[in-house]
C-alpha positions in Angstrom: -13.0 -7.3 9.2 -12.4 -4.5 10.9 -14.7 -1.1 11.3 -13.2 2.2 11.3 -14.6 5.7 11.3 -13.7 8.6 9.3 -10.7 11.2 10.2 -11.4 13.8 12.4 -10.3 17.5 9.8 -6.8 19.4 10.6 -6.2 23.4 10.7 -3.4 23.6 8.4 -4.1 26.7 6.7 -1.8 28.6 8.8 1.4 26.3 9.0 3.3 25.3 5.7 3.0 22.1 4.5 6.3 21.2 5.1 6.2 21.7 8.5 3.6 18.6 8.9 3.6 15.1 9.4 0.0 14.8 9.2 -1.7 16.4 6.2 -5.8 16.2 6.1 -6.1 15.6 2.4 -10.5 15.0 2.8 -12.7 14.4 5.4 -11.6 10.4 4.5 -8.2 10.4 3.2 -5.2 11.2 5.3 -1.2 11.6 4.5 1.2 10.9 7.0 5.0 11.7 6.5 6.9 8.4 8.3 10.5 9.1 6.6 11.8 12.0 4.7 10.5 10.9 1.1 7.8 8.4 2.1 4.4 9.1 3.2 1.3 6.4 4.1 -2.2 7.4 2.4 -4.9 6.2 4.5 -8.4 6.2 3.2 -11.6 5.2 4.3 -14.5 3.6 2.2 -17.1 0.8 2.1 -15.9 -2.6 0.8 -18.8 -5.6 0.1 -21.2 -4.3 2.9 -18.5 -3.3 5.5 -18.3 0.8 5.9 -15.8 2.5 7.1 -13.0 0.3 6.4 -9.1 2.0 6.6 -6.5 1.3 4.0 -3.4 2.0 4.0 -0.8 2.9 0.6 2.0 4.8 0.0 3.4 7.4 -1.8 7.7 7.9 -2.2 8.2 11.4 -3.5 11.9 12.8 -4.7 12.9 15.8 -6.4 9.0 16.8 -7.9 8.2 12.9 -8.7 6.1 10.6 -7.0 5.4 6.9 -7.0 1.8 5.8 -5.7 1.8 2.0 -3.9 -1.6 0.8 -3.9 -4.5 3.6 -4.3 -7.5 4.4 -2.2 -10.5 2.4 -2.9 -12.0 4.4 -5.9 -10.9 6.8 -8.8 -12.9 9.7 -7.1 -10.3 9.3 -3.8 -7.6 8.5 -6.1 -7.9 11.5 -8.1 -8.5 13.8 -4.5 -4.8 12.1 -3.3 -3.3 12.5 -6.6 -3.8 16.4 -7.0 -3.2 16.9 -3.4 0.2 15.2 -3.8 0.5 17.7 -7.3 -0.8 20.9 -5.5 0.7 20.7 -1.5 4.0 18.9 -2.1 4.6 19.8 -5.5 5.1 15.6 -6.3 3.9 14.2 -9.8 2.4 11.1 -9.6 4.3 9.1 -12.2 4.3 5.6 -11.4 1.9 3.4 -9.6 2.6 0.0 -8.5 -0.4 -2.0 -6.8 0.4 -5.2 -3.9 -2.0 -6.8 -5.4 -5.7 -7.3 -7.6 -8.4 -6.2 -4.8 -9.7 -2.9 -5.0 -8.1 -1.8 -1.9 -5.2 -1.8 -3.6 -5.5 -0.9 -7.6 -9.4 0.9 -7.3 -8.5 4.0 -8.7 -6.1 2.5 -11.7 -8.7 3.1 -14.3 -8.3 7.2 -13.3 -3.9 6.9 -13.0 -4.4 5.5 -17.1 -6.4 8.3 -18.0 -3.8 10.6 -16.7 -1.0 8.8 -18.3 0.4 7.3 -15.2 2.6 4.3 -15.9 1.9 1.0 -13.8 3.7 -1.8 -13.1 2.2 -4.9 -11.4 3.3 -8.7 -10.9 2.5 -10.7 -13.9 0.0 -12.6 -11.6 -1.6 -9.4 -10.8 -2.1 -8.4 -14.4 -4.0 -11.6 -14.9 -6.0 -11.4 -12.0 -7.3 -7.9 -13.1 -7.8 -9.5 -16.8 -9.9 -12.0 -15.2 -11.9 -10.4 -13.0 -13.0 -7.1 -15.5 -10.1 -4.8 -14.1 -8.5 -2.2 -15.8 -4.7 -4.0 -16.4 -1.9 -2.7 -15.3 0.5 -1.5 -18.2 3.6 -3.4 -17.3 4.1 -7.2 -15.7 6.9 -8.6 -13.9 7.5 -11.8 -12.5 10.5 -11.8 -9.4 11.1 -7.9 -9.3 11.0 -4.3 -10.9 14.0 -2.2 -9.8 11.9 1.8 -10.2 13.7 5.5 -9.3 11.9 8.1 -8.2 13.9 11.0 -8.5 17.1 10.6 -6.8 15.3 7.3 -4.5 15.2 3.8 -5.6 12.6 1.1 -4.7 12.2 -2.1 -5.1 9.7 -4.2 -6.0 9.4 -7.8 -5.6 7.6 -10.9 -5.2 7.8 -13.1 -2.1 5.4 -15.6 -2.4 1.5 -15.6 -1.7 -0.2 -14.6 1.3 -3.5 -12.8 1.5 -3.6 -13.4 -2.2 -1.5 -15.5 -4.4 0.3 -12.9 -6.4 0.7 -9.9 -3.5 4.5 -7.9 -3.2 6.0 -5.6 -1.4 8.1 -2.6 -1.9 11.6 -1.9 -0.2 12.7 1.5 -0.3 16.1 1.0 1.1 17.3 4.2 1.5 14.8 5.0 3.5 14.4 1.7 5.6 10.8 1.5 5.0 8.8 -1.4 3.5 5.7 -1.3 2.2 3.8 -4.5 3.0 0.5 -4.2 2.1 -2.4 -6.8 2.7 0.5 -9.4 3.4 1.1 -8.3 6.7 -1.2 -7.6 9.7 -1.2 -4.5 12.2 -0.2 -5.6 16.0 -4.2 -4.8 16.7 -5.2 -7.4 14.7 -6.9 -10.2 16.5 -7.3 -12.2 13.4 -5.8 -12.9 10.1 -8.8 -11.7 8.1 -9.6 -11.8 4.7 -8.9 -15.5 3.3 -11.4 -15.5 0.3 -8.4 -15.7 -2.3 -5.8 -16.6 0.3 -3.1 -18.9 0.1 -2.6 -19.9 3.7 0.1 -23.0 2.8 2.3 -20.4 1.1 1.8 -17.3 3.6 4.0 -18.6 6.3 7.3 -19.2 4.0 6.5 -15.8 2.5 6.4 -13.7 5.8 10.0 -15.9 7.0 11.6 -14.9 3.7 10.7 -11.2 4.3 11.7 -11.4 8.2 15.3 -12.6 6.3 15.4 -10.0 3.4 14.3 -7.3 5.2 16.1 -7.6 8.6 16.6 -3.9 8.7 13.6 -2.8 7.9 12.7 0.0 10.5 9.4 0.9 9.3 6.8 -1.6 8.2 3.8 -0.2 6.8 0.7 -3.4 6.5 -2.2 -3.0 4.5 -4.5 -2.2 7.7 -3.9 -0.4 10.5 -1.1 0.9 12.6 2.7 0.8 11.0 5.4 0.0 13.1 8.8 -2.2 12.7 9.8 -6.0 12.3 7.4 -7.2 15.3 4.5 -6.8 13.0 6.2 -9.6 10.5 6.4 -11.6 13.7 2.5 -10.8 14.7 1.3 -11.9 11.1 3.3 -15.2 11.4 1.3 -15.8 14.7 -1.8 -15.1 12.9 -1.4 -17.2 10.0 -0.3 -20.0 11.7 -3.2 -19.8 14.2 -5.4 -19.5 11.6 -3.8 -22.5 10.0 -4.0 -24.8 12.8 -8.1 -24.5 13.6 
């Protein structure tokens, strides 16, 4: 796993917020605008004895709405990001929709609840948190969940396991962006990662049937690391099937 070290802090006191494409929410959590009504969250906290580590979520805001994909590691980071997102761009968090059960990706769900923010998860997911002492996500769904954020649709859906057995992504097509997660490796990465609850058979069909879906994707944001476009989908294919092969 990779190491990372925490963000050096932006001067924005003097420019409007919409004027940035970089917003310094903390001293570890960074927003990034990559198309008009979707930004990355990148955070940075331990995980099992690695510090430092970089994850990356997203947030698709429209008309005073927003929908969180994936949270920050922990409630206290999630709740930072979440009145940030309230206080800077004026964006309710409403929905939250995690890629998948580790807490990379759904460690601040227990604070969202107590806000009265609505999840939605794959039905795999739900069970995964059940099973492992996770707060559940509120709503399941098996192929995909169709959600609208103000006046921008996005689309959930299951492709098949990869880094986990029951991770999505989210296709925001007005937008061109999709929102990977954990399924899909930066170009820096010299290694697949993770495989603890992997499915490595089922990864490479998974990434080929999101290279087809999502030909024009133009941005492609992975769980780690640096976004970019469809030669990241290619990279990850590399990976796994490297990895498969030793």
């Amino acid at each position: 796993m990779k190491r990372f070290f925490l963000f050096p802090m932006l001067l924005l006191a003097a420019v409007p917020v919409t004027a940035q494409t970089r917003l310094q929410v903390s001293d570890d959590i960074v927003l990034t605008q990559i198309s008009p009504h979707v930004w990355v969250h990148t955070s940075v906290a331990d995980f099992d004895g690695f510090p430092g580590v970089s994850s990356n979520g997203a947030v698709v805001v429209s008309q005073g709405e927003a929908l969180l994909l994936d949270t920050p590691a922990n409630d206290d980071q999630t709740e930072r990001l979440v009145r940030f997102l309230a206080d800077s761009l004026h964006a309710r968090v409403t929905m939250f929709v995690p890629n998948h059960w580790h807490a990379d990706c759904m460690g601040g769900l227990g604070w969202l609840q107590s806000q009265g923010v609505v999840s939605y998860a794959n039905r795999m997911t739900v069970e995964e948190a059940r099973k492992h002492g996770k707060p559940v996500p509120d709503h399941g769904f098996t192929e995909s969940q169709t959600l609208r954020v103000g006046e921008v649709p996005v689309v959930c859906r299951y492709e098949g396991g990869g880094h986990t057995p029951d991770n999505t992504v989210a296709w925001i097509p007005s937008e061109r962006v999709l929102f990977g997660g954990c399924l899909v490796k930066d170009t820096a990465a010299v290694s697949i990662g993770n495989t603890a609850d992997a499915d490595m058979d089922a990864w490479p069909g998974t990434i080929e049937r999101v290279k087809r879906r999502y030909e024009n994707a133009e941005v492609i944001v992975p769980g780690h690391g640096q976004w970019g476009g469809t030669e990241l989908l290619d990279h990850t294919l590399e990976l796994v099937r490297g990895s498969s092969d030793r």
